[in-house]
Phi, psi and omega in degrees: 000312152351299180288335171283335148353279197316297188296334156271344144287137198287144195079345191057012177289132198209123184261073186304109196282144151061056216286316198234029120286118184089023216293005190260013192232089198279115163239155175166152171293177186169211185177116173241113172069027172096014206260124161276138185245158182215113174246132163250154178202130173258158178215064163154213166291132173268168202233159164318305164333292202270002158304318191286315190288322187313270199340294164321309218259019137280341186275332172315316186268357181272334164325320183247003209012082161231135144348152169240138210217128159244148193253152161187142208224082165218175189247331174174170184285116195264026168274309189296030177248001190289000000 
């Protein structure tokens, strides 16, 4: 998911909130087409951790009026796999 950041954002610069907490829940700041953005993006199952952080950081942006850009990368649902 990272990567496909990287390629939409400018410069490929991407500023990561909470980087090694909550790890299935990619947030951060950035700029698309010079617009400051706040992308949340999952890459997998999300967990409680990485529940708590998106919330913190929409509320951050909501704070700040910033935009939200959301991405999402999953395969399927892991409750039916129990």
């Amino acid at each position: 998911m990272r990567e496909i950041i990287a390629r939409i954002v400018d410069g490929s610069r991407f500023d990561e909130f909470k980087q090694f907490y909550g790890q299935t829940l990619v947030c951060g700041f950035a700029r698309i087409w010079g617009y400051p953005v706040g992308i949340v993006a999952n890459n997998g199952i999300l967990f409680s951790e990485s529940a708590v952080k998106g919330a913190h950081f929409v509320e951050l942006c909501a704070q700040r009026g910033i935009p939200l850009v959301l991405r999402q990368n999953i395969a399927g649902s892991w409750a039916w796999s129990l």
